[in-house]
GUVEX-238162 format. One record per residue: x, y, z of N, C-alpha, C in turn; residue in three letters. Coordinates in steps of 0.05 Angstrom, whole numbers, plus 5000, padded with zeros to 4 digits. Each point is the difference from the previous one (the first is absolute). Layout:
<pts>
XYZXYZXYZALA
...
</pts>
This chain:
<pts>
279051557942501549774989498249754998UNK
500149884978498849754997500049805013UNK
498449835021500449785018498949834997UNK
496949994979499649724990500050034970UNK
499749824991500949954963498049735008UNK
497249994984499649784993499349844974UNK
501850104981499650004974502550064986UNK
501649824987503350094987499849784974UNK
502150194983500749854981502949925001UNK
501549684998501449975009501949784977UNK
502150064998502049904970501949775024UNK
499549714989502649805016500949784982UNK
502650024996500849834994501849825019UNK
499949614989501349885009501849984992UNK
502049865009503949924996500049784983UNK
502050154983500649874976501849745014UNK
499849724978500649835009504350004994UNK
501149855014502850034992500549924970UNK
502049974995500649824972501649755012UNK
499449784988501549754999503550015004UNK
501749915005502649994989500849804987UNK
501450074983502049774979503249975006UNK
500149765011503149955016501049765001UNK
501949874998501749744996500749965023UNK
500149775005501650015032503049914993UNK
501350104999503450024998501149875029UNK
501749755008501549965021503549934992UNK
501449965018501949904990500649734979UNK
501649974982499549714985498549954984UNK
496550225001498149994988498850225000UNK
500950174974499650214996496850064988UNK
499149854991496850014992498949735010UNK
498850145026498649795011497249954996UNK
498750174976497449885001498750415013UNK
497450004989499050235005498350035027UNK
501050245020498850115021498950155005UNK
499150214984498450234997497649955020UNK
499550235011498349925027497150194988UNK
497449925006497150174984500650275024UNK
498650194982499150305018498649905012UNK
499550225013497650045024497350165000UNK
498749895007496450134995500250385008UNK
498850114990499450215003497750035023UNK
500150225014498249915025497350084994UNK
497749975008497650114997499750265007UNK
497850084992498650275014496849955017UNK
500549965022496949825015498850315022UNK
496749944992498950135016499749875020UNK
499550175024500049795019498750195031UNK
496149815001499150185020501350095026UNK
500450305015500749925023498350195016UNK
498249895023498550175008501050225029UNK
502750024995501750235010499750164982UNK
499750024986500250254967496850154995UNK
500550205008497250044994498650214981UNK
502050034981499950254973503049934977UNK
499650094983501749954969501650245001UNK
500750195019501950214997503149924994UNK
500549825006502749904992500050064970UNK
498649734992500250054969499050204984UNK
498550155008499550324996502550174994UNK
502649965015502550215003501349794986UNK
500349695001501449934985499049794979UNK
499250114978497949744985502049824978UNK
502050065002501849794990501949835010UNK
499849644999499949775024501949844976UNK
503049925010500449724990500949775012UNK
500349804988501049765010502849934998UNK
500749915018503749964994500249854973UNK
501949994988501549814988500849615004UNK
500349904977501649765012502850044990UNK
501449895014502949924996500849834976UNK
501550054987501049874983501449745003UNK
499849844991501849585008502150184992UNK
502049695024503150004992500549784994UNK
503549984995500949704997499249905022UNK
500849795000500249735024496449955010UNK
498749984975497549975006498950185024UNK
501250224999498450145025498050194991UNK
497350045001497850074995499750305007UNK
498850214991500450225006497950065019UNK
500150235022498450015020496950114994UNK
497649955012497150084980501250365015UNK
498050074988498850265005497050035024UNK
501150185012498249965025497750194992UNK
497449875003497750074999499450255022UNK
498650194977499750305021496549974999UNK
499449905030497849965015498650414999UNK
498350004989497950355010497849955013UNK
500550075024497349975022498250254991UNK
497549874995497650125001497750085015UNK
498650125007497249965023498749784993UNK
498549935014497149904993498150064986UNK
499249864976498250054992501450104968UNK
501950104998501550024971499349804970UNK
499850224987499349884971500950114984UNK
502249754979501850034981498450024986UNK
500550254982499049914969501550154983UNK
500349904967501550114983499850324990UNK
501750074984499250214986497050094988UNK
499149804990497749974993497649895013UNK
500549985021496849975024500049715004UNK
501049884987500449675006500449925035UNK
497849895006501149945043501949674994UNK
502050114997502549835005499749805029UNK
499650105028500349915025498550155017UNK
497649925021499250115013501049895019UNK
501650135022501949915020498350125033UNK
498149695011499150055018500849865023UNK
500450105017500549845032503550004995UNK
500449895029503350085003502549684990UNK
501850154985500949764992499749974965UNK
498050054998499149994962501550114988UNK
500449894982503250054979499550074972UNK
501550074986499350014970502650034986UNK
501449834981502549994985498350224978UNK
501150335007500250134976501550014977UNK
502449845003502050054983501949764996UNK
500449794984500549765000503850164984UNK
501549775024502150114994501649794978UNK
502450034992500549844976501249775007UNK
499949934977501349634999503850025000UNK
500649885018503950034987500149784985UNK
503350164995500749834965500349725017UNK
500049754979500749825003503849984991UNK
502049875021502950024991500749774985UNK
501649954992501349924977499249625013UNK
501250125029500249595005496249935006UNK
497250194999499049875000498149964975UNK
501050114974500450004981500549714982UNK
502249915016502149794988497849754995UNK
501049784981497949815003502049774978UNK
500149694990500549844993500550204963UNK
498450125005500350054964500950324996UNK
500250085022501950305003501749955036UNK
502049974994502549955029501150195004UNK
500550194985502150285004498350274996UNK
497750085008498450214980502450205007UNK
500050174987501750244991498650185016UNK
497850105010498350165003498250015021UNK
498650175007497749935021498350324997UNK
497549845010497050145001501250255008UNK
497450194995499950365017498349945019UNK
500550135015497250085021497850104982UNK
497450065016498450044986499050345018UNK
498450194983499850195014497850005016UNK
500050145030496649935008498950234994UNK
496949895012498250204980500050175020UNK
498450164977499350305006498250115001UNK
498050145015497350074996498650195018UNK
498150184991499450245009496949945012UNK
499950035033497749875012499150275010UNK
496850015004498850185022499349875027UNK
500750145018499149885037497450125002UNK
498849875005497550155008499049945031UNK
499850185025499649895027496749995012UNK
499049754992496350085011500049835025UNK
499150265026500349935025498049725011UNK
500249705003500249865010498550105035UNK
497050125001498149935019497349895003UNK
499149955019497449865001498050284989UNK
500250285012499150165004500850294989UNK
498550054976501250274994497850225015UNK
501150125004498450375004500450304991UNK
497250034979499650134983497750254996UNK
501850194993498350285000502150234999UNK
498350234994500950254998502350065024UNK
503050114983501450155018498450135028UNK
501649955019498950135027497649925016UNK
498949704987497749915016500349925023UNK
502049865005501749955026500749725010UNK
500649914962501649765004501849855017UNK
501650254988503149935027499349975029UNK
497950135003499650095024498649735015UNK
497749844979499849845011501949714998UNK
502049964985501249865000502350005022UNK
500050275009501149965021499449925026UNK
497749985003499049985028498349695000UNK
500649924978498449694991502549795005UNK
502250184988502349765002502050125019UNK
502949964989502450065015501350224983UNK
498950034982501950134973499350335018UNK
502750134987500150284999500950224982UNK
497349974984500450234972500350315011UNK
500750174980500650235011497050114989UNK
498750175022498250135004499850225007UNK
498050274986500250215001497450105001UNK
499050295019498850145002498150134980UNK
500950054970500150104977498849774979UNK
499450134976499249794983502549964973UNK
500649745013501449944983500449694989UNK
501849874974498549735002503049775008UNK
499349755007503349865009501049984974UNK
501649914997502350034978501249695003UNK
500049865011499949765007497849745008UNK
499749764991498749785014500249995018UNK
498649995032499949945022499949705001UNK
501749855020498549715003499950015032UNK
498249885008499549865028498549845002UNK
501449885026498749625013497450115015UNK
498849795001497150085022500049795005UNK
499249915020499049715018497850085014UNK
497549814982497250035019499149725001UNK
499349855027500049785007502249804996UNK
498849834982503049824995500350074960UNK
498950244994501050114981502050134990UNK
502250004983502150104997500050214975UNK
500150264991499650044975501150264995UNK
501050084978501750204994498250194987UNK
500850304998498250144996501750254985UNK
499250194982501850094989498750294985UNK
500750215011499450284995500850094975UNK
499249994978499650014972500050354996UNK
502150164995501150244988495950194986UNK
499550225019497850104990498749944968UNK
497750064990500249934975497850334991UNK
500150054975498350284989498649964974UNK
497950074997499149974972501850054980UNK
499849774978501349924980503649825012UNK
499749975023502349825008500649784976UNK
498549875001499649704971501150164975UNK
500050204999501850054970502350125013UNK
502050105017502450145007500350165018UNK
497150185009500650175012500249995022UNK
501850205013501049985032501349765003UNK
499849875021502049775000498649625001UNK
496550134998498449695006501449804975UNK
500250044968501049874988502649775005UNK
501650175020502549874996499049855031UNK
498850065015499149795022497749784992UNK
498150114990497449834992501549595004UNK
501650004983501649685006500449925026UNK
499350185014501149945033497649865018UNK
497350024980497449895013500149864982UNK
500849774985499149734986500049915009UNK
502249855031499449815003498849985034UNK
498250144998498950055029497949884999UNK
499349905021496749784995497850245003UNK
500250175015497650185013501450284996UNK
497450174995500850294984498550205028UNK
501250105019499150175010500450304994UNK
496950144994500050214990500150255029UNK
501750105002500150215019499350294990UNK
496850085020498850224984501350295017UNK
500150214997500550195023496950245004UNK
498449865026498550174999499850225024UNK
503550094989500350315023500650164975UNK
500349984971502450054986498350465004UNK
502450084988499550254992498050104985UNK
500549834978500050124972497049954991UNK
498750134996497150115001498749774977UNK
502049974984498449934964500449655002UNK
501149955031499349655007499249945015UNK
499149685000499049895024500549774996UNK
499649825021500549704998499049814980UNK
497150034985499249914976501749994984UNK
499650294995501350084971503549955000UNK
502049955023502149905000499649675004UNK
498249885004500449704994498849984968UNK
499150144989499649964971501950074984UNK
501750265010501449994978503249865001UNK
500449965028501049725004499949724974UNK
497849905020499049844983500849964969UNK
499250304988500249984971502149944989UNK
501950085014502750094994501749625007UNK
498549815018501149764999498749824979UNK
498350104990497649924978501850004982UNK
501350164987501650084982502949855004UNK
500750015016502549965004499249644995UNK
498749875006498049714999501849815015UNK
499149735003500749835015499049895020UNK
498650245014498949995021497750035015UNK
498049884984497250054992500049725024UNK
500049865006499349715022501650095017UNK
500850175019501250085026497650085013UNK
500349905020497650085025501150235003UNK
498350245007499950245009499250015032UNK
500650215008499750105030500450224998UNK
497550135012500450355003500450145029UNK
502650135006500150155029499750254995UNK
497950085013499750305004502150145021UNK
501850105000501950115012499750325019UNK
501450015020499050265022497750055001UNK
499149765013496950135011500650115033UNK
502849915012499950235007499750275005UNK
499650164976499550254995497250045000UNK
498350145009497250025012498850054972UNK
501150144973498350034973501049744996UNK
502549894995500549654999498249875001UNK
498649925022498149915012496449994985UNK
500350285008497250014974499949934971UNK
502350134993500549884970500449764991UNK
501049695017498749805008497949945002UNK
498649945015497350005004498150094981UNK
501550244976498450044985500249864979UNK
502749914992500849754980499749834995UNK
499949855026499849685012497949874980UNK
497450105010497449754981500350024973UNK
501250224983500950014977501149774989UNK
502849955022501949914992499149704999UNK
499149915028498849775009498349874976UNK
498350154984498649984980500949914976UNK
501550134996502749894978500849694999UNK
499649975025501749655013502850005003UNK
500250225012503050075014499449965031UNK
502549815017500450045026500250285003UNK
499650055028501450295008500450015028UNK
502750045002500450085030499950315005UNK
500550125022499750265009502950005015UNK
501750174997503049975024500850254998UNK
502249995025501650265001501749845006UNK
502850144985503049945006500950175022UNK
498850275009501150085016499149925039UNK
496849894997499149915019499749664999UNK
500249954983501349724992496049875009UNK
498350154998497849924992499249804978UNK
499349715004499049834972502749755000UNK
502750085001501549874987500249735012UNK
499149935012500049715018497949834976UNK
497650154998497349854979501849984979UNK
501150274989501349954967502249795005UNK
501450005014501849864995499149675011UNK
499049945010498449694995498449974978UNK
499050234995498449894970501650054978UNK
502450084998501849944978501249765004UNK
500549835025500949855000498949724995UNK
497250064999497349794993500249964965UNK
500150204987500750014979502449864987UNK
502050165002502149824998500749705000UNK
499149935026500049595005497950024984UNK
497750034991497549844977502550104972UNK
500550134993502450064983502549774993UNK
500750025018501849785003499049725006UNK
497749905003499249775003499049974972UNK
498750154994499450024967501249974971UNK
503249955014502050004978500049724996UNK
501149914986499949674991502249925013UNK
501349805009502449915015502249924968UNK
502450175015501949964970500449694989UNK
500350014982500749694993502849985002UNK
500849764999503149945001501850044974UNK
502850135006500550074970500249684976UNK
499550054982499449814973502450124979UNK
501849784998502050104981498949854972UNK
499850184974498849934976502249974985UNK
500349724991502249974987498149964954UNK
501550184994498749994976502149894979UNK
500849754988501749924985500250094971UNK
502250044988499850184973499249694986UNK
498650234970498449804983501649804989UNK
500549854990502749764988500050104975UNK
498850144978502050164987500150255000UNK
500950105028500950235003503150034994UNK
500350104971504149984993501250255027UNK
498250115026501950165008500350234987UNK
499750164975501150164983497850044980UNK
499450184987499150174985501350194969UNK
499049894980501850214985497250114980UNK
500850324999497950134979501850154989UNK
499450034970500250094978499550305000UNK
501750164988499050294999502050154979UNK
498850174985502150194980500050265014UNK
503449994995501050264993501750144984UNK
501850144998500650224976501849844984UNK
501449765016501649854988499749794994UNK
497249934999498249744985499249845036UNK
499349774988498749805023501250035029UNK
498950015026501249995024499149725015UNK
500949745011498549825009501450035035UNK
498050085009500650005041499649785007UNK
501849955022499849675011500350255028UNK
497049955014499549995033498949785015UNK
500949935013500349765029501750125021UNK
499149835021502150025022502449855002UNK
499949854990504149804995501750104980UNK
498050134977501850154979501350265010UNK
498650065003499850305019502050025022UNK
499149805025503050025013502749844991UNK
499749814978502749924995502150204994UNK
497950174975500750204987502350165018UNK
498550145028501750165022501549945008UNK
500649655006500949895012503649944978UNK
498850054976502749974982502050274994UNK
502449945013503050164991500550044971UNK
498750204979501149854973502650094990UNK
501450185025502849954991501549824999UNK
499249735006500449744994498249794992UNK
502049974977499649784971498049765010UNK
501849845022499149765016497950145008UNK
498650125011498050165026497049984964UNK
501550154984498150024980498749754990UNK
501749874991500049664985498049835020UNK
500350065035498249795012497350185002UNK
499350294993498350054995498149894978UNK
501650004984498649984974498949695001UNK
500949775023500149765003496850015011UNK
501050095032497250035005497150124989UNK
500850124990497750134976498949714974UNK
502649975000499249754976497449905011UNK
501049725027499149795009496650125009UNK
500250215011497050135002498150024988UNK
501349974965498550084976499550234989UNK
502650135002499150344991500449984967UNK
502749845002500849974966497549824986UNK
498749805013497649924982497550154995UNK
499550185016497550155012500650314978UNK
502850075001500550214976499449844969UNK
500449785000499249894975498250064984UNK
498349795018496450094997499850195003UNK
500650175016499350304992499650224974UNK
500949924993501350014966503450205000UNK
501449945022502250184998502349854979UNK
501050164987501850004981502950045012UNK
502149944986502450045004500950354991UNK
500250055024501250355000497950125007UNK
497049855018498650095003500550165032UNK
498750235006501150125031498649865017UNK
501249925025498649815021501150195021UNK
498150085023500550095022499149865028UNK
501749955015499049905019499250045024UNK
497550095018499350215015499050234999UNK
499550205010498850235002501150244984UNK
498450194987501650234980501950115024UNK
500650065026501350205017502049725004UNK
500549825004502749765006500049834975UNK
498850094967499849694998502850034997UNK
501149674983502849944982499049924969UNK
501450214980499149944976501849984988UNK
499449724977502149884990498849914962UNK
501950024990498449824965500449785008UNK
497549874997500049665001501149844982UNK
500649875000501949774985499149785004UNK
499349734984499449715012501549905014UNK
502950054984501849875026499950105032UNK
498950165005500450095023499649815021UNK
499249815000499849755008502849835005UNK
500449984983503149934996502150145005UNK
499350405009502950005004500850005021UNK
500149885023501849975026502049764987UNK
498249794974502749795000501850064973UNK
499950254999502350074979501350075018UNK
499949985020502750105027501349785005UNK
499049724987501149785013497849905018UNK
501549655016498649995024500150215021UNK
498950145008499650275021500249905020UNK
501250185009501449915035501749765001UNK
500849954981502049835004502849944993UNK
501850065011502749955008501949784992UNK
501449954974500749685009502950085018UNK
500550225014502749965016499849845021UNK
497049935011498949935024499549675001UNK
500849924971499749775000503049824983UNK
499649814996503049904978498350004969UNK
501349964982499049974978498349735000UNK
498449924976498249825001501149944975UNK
498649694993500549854971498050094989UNK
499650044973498050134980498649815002UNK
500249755013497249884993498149985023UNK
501650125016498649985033498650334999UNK
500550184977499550285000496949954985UNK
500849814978497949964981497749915020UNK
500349745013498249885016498150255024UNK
501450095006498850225015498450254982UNK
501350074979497650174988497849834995UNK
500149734985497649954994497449955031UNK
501649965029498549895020499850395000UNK
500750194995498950235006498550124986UNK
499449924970497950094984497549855005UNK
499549735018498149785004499850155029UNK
500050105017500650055022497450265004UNK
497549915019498550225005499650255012UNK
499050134983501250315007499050035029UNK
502150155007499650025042497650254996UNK
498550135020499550225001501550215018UNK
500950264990502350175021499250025026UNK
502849895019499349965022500250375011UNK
497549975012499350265019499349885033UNK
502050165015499449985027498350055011UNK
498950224991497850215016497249894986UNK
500049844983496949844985499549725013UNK
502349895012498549825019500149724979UNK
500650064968499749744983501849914999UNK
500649734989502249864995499949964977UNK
502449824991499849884962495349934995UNK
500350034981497150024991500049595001UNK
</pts>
């Protein structure tokens, strides 16, 4: 049965936002009191989130599909609908998001590091926060918006100072066991781990983690056996210890010729061409051990490889190796540059950026003109068009943005097709000039005269003209932080 997974492909969506409500507040005496429609509620996120209790991706292996709650929908009496609670996925250390397409989305190191995979949706705006001096009654209110959706790979690269590397059965485990605290499962036989080992070592006032890296075989760097799917497990190790076996069986090796073809095989795999090396000759306990050492050593030495000499089973050497990995490591880590403090880059859009985009394109039924942006785009979702009113302040907001001047110049024609958004959601409609104008063939919109007494025509007059002189507001959005322009 499978017990580590460090590699999944994984589908999450966040929670759709509520929808707005549209509602009058009705009391005794005063049956239309003015509009209460209360906004939805946020859809919750989908957040990675390091935890260094977690120490493999098998979860999401058995279950690779993750969502986010919902928001609640507004009610009357201005009451707001509840958000959607954010579904937190603990990850290991050392995890790296990236897309379908190899893109590194988040490299999620140390404990605590987070990553919003999945941005959940906007709720509707309701009717009363809608309302404004030049619409008092809206009829209508916002949708939620849907959250997104998106298909990520986890990728888990083990997070040590120290990898150790070589042929199945050199006697990795073996020495990682007797270096640290850790206890890999070890066998008699030749066989290779199936898992990353990690263990702590403390030599002097050195602290440093160390990590038994799954055997590796010629042609590992392209698939075979299992070095491929580990190879990521030594990136981020400062020091590469090569563990030779010079007891092994098998007639047609020796410790050379397994640190070369080692070697080749990380050559290939690349990255890791500036890692200090360290070579342990392993069971020299064993009396041919021993010679076959000794016969290696100036070879190796020659090369400009360290080399220690050890046994895991007589625990011969490991005191020297393990201070001189630890000498390594601190020049390693002293060698790194000290982080800088985070710098938030604020980049302001250009001043004539209209927000929006429109291109031109034919198809079977003559000219197509797309309008993509992000305000068109979510208004678009954000509009009910089974209501008239809901449509009419679309078409409003669209005006004031400049879509209707921007189709102009475009060269769009009347009955020309305009779509707004993406071929898989857009909304396509024949354009018309008036489209500009039609929310006020509805009348003043959102407005009620039951809610008020009648007025003198000349007090009606006086107000249209202070409302045609009257500067256009920009749509109030909560979640943008702007006010009137």
């Amino acid at each position: 049965m499978t017990t580590f997974v460090d590699r999944v492909e994984l589908n999450v969506a966040a929670g759709t936002g509520g929808h707005g409500c549209a509602s009058v507040h009705r009391e005794k005496f005063k049956p239309l009191g003015g509009p209460d429609g209360g906004n939805g509620g946020r859809g919750g996120d989908v957040i990675f989130l390091v935890d260094q209790s977690v120490t493999t991706l098998i979860d999401y292996h058995h279950h690779p599909h993750r969502k986010a709650t919902n928001g609640k929908p507004g009610e009357g009496g201005n009451r707001s609908g509840k958000e959607g609670q954010d579904l937190v996925l603990s990850v290991p250390d050392g995890t790296v998001v990236l897309s379908r397409s190899g893109e590194v989305l988040a490299d999620l190191v140390g404990h605590g590091t987070s990553f919003v995979a999945a941005q959940g949706g906007r709720g509707g705006l309701g009717n009363a926060a809608l309302a404004s001096a030049r619409r008092k009654a809206p009829g209508f209110a916002l949708l939620g918006e849907p959250g997104e959706v998106r298909d990520v790979v986890l990728e888990l690269k083990t997070v040590a100072d120290v990898a150790l590397v070589g042929y199945p059965s050199a006697g990795k485990s073996s020495l990682i066991s007797v270096l640290s605290a850790a206890k890999p499962k070890i066998a008699d036989y030749p066989f290779t781990t199936l898992i990353p080992n990690l263990g702590v070592v403390t030599a002097g006032s050195t602290t440093y983690t160390i990590a038994d890296v799954p055997g590796l075989i010629p042609g590992a760097s392209q698939g075979k056996g299992l070095g491929l799917e580990f190879l990521r497990h030594v990136e981020r190790c400062e020091v590469l210890v090569h563990v030779l076996d010079t007891a092994t069986l098998e007639s047609e090796r020796d410790p050379v010729t397994d640190l070369d073809v080692i070697e080749a095989e990380l050559s290939q795999y690349g990255g890791l061409e500036n890692r200090p090396r360290v070579v342990v000759l392993n069971k020299t306990d064993v009396p041919d051990g021993q010679d076959l050492a000794d016969l290696v050593r100036p070879d190796l030495e020659a090369r400009g490889y360290r080399v220690y000499e050890v046994s895991a089973v007589s625990r011969a050497g490991l005191k020297e190796l393990s201070y001189a990995l630890a000498r390594i490591v601190a020049e390693a880590r002293a060698a790194k540059p000290q982080q800088e403090a985070t710098r938030t880059v604020i980049r302001p859009k250009a001043v004539d950026d209209a927000g929006f985009t429109i291109e031109a394109e034919e198809n079977e039924d003559g000219p197509l003109f797309r309008v993509r942006g992000e305000k068109p785009e979510r208004w678009v979702r954000q509009t009910d068009f089974t209501n008239d009113e809901a449509v009419g302040y679309l078409a409003d907001r669209l005006s004031r943005l400049g879509v209707e001047e921007r189709l102009k110049k475009s060269g769009a024609r009347p009955g020309d097709t305009v779509a707004i958004g993406s071929d898989e959601d857009a909304v396509v409609f024949d354009w018309e000039p008036a489209m500009a104008t039609g929310a006020e063939m509805l009348g003043r919109r959102g407005e009620d005269h039951r809610f008020e007494a009648p007025r003198p025509a000349t007090q009606r007059r006086r107000e249209k003209e202070a409302e045609r002189s009257e500067q256009e507001y920009e749509d109030f959005d909560p979640f943008s932080g702007a006010g009137p322009a």
